[in-house]
C-alpha positions in Angstrom: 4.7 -20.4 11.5 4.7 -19.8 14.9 3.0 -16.1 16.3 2.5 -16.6 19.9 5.8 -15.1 20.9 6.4 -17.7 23.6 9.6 -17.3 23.6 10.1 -13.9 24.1 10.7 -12.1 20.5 8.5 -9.6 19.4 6.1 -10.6 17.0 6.1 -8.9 13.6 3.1 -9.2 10.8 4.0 -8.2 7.1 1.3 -6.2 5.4 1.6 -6.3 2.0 -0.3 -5.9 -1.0 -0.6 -3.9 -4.8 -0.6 -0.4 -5.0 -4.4 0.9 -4.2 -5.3 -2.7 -2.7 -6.4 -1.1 0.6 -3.6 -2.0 2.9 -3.9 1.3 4.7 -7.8 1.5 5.3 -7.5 -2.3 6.5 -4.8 -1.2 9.1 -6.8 2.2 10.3 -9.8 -0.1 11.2 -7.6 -3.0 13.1 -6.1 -0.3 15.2 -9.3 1.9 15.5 -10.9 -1.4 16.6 -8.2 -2.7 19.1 -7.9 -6.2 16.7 -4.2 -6.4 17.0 -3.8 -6.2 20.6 -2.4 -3.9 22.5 1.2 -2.2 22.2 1.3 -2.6 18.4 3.7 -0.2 17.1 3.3 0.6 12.9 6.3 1.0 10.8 5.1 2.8 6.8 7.0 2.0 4.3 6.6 4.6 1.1 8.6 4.4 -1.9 8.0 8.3 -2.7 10.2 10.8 -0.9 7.0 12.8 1.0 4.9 10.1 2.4 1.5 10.2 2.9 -0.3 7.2 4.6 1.6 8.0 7.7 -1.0 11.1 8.2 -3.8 8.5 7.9 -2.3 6.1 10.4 -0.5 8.4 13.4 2.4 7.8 15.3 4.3 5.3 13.1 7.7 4.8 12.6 8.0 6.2 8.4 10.4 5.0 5.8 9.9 6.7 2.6 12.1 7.0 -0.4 12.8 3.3 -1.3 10.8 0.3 -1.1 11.9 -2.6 2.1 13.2 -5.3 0.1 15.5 -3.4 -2.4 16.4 -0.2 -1.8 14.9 1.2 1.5 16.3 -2.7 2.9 19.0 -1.0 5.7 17.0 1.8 6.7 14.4 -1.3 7.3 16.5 -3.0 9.1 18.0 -0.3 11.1 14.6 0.9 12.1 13.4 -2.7 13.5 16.9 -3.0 15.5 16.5 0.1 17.2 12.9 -1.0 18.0 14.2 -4.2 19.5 16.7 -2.2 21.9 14.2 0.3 22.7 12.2 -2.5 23.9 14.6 -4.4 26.0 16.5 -1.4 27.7 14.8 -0.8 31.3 11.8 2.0 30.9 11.7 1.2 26.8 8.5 1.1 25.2 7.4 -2.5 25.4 5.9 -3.1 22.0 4.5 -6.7 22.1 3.5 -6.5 18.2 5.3 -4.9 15.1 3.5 -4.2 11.9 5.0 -3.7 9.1 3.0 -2.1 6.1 5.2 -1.9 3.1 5.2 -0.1 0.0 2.7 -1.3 -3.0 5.4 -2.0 -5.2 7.4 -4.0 -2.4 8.0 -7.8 -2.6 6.8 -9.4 0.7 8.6 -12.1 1.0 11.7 -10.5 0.1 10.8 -8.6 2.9 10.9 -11.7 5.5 13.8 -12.8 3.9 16.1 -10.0 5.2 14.7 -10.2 8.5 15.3 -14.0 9.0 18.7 -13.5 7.8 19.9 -10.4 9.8 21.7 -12.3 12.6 20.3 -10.0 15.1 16.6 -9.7 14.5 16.4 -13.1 14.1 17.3 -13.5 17.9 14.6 -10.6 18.5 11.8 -10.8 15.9 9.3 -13.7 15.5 7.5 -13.4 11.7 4.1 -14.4 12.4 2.1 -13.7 9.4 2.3 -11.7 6.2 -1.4 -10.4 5.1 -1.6 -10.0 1.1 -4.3 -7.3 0.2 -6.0 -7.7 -2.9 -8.1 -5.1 -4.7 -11.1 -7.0 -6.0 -12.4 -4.6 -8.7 -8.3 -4.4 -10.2 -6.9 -7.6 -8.8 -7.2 -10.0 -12.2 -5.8 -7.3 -14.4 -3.0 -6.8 -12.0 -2.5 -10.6 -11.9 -2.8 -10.5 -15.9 -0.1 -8.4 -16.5 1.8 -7.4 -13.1 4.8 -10.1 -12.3 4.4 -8.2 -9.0 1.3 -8.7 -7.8 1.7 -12.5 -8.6 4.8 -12.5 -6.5 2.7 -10.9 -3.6 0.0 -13.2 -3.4 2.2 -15.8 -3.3 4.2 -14.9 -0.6 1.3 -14.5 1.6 0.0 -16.6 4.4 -3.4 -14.7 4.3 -5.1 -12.9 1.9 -7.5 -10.4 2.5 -9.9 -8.9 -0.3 -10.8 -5.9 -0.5 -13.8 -3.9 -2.2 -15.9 -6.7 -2.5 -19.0 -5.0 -2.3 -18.1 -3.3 -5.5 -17.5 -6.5 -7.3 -19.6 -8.6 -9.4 -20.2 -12.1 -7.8 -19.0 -13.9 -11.0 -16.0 -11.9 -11.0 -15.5 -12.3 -7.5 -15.5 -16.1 -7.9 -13.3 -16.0 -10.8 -10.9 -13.7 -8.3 -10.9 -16.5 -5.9 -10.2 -19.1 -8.1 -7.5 -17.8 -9.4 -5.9 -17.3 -6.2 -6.7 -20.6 -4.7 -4.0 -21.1 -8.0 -1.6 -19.2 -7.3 -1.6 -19.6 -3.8 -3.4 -22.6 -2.3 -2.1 -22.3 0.8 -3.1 -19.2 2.0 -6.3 -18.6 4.1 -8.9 -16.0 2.2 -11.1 -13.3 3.5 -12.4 -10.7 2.9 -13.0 -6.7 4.0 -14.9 -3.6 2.9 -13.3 -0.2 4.5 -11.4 -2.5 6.9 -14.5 -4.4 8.1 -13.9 -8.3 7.9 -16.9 -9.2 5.5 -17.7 -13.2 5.5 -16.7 -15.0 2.5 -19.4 -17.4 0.8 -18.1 -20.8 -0.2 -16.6 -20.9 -3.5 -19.0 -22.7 -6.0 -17.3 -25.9 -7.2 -17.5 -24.8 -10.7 -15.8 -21.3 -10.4 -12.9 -21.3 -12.8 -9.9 -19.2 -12.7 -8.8 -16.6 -15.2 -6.3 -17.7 -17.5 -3.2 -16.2 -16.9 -0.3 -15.5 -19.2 3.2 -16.2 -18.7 5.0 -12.7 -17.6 8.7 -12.1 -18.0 10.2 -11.2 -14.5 12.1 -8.2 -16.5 9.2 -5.9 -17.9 9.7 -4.5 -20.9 6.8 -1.8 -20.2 9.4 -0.4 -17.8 9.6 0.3 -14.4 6.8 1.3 -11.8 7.9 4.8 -10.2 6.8 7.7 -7.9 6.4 11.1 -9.1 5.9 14.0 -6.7 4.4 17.4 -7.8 3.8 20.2 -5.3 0.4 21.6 -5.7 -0.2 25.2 -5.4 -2.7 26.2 -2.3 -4.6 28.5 -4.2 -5.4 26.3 -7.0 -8.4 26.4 -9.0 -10.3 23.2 -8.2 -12.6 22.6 -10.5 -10.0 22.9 -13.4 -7.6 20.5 -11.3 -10.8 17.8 -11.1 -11.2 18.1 -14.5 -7.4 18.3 -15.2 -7.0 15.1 -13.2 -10.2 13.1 -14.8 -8.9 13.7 -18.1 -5.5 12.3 -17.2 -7.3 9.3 -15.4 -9.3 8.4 -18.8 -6.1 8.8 -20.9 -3.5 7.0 -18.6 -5.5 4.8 -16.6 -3.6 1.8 -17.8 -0.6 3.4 -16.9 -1.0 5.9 -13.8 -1.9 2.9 -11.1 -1.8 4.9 -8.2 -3.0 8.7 -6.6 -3.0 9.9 -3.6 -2.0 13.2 -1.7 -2.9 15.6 1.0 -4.3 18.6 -0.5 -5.7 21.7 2.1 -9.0 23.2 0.7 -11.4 25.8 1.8 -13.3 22.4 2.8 -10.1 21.5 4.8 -7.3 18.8 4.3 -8.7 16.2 1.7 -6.9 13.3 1.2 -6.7 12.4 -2.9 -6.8 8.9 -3.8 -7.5 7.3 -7.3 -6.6 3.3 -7.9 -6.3 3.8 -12.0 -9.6 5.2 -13.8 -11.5 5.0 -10.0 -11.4 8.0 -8.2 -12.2 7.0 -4.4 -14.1 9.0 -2.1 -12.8 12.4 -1.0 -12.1 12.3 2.7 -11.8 15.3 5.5 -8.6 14.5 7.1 -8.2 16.2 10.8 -6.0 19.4 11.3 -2.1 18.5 12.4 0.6 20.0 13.5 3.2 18.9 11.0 2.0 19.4 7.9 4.7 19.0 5.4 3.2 16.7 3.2 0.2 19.0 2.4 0.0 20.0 -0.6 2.0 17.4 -2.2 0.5 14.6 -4.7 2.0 11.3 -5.2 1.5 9.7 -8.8 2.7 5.9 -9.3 3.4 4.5 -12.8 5.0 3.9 -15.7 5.2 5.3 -19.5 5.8 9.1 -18.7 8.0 11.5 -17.9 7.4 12.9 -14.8 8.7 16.8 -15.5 5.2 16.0 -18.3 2.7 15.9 -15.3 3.7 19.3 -13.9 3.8 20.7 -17.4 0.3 19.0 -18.7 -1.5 20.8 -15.5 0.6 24.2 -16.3 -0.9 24.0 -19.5 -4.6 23.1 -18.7 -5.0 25.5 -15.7 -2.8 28.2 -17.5 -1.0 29.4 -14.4 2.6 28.1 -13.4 3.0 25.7 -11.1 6.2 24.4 -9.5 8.0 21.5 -11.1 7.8 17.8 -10.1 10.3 16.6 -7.0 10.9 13.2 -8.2 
């Protein structure tokens, strides 16, 4: 597909990818490094109410509460039209590049498919490319049992992996095999906090993983956001070992972790991928800070008024009830 808006429309790139593939650390390092051109202007999608990547990425354009191709699809498309008019009315902002980072649990080419067919963006909107990340150290058990994640990687054009310095070669080459399956059209590369990494050539005898059949309708149930507001003067170390022992007991389940969490250190930003707890990270001071204090959890097989009551019960203080 064409991206070399020749013809006038603004460009858009779909960034897609599982939850905790690294879609947002990819995108703070293209536009820390200047790699997407100038005038790029970063629409978040989040399916939880109180978002959290837009505090990692700026000024972006944030549509939380509903993922782009279902639910959150008219606030989507609303959001890209009054981009376009902003951008041909005289003294607009003249974005020359829209990029679109949507929700983990969002189909991408879902995604593209509302945009072709809106009879006004496709007048005003070229889609050039829609980037697939793939967590390296998760992605064949995702592919294993997500229907999800299968349907991402194939509607990608490129797929970038990420984390591959914490992967084993063998399963590495295994990864990579089992894309070039599932999607042998798309280009492959890889990236390690952002950082395009080169990709040795595949050996010829890497064989992919076998892959069972999935049901489009999982009868696991559905992935969902849960919200709990944390209370500032929390104790810490109880909380780490609150949220370790939930990791080792629901890591199957409980796919995703992040939040915004101020600390006598300062404001940390949580993120777990399953059982792996990422590197804490010192976020700077802002002005709006209304999703401080707020963490996000993503999965399935629990009730979410349980997760406010399990950490009542282990720290032994109250603590205010789940939002979602």
């Amino acid at each position: 597909m064409r991206d070399d808006g020749a013809d006038g429309r603004l460009r858009l790139t779909v960034l897609g990818g599982y939850l905790g593939s690294g879609k947002t650390t990819w995108l703070r390092h293209q536009l820390h490094t200047g790699s997407l051109g100038p005038h790029v202007h970063v629409i978040v999608n989040e399916a939880a109410q109180t978002p959290v990547d837009d505090a990692l990425l700026g000024d972006v354009t944030l549509l939380s509460g509903g993922c782009c191709c279902c639910a959150g699809q008219g606030a989507m498309i609303a959001a890209l039209r009054r981009i376009c008019d902003d951008r041909s009315r005289e003294g607009g902002v003249r974005a020359e590049r829209i990029v679109l980072e949507t929700s983990g649990l969002a189909d991408p080419g879902a995604i593209v498919a509302a945009i072709q067919a809106d009879p006004v963006l496709v007048n005003h909107i070229l889609v050039g490319e829609t980037l697939v990340a793939v967590d390296a150290l998760h992605g064949l058990a995702q592919l294993a049992t997500e229907p999800l994640g299968r349907r991402q990687v194939g509607a990608a054009d490129r797929l970038i992996l990420t984390k591959t310095d914490a992967c084993a070669p063998d399963a590495l080459a295994m990864l990579r095999a089992t894309l070039l399956i599932l999607n042998p059209g798309a280009a492959m590369t890889a990236a390690v906090l952002g950082e395009t990494m080169p990709l040795a050539p595949l050996a010829a005898d890497a064989r992919p993983a076998p892959l069972p059949p999935l049901p489009e309708d999982d009868a696991r149930g559905p992935i969902v956001p849960t919200q709990v507001q944390i209370d500032p003067g929390i104790d810490w170390s109880a909380f780490a070992l609150w949220l370790s022992a939930l990791l080792h007991a629901r890591g199957d389940d409980l796919v995703r972790v992040k939040g915004v969490i101020r600390t006598p250190a300062g404001r940390l930003l949580l993120q777990t991928v399953r059982r792996v707890v990422q590197s804490p990270e010192i976020l700077p001071e802002q002005a709006d800070l209304r999703q401080d204090d707020s963490i996000v959890f993503i999965g399935r097989g629990y009730r979410p008024e349980d997760l406010g009551l399990s950490m009542h019960r282990f720290l032994g203080k109250p603590l205010p009830a789940p939002l979602a």
